[in-house]
C-alpha positions in Angstrom: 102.1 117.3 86.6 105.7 116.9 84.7 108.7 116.3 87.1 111.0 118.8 87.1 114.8 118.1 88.5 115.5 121.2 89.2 112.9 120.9 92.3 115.0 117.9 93.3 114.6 114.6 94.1 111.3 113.3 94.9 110.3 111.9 98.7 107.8 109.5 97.2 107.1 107.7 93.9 104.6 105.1 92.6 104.0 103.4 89.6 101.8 105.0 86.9 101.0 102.2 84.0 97.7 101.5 83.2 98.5 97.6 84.1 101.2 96.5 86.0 104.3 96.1 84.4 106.2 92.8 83.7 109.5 91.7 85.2 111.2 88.8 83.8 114.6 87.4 85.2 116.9 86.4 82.2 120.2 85.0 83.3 122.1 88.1 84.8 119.7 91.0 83.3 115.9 92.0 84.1 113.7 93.3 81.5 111.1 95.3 82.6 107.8 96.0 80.0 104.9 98.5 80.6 103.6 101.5 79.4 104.7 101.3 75.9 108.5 101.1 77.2 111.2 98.1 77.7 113.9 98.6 79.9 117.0 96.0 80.5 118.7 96.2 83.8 121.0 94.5 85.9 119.5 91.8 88.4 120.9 93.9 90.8 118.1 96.2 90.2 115.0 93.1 90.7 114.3 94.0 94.3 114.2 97.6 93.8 112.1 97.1 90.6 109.4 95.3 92.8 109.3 97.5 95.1 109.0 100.4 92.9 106.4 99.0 90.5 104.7 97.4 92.8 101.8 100.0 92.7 102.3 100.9 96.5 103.4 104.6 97.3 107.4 104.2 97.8 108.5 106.5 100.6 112.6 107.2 99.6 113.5 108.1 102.6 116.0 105.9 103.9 116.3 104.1 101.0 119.7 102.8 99.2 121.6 105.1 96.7 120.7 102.6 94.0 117.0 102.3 94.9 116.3 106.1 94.4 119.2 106.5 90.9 115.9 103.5 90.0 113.4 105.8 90.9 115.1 108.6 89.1 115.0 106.3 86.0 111.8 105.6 86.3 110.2 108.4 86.7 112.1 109.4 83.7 111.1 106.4 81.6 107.1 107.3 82.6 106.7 104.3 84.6 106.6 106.1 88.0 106.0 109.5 89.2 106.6 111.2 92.3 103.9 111.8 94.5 102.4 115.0 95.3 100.5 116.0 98.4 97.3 115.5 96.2 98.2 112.4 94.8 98.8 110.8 97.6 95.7 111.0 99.7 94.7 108.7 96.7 96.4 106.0 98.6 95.8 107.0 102.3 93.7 104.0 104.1 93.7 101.7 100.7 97.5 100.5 100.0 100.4 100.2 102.4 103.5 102.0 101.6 106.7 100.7 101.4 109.0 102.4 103.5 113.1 101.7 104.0 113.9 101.6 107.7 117.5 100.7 107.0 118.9 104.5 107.7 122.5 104.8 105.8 125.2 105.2 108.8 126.1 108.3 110.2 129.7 109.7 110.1 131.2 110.4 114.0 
């Protein structure tokens, strides 16, 4: 199923390549190759680049402004997609998910 903005951002992505994507740390920038695509990013973006392609459901909940604008990009690029209701039973009981417990503060 295509991902459509227009229905927003998605709760959950994971990683879609037929083989796990390389990440390789060159001085300040991190290139990331898989599915037929190479993206250069910022090191900034290594942890979130893990986590996302690490083949795990990533629930974005909770997670950073920059981890989900990498998810966006992403999902874009093909290398992730957002999970459906369907496709995520796929993973119930086999993987765990990686989940953000670090809630961004509330205003008072």
């Amino acid at each position: 199923m295509p991902d459509v903005t227009a229905f927003g951002r998605p709760e959950a992505v994971a990683a879609v390549t037929e083989f796990a994507p390389s990440i390789i740390r060159t001085g300040d920038t991190i290139q990331v190759c898989g599915g037929g695509k190479r993206l250069t990013l910022h090191e900034r973006a290594e942890p979130g680049l893990r986590a996302l392609l690490s083949g795990h459901p990533v629930y974005l909940d909770g997670a950073d402004e920059d981890t989900t604008i990498l998810a966006d990009l992403l999902v874009t690029e093909g290398l992730c997609e957002p999970l459906t209701e369907m496709s995520s039973s796929g993973y119930t009981g086999l993987v765990t998910p990686v989940t953000y417990s670090k809630q961004p503060p509330t205003s008072a």
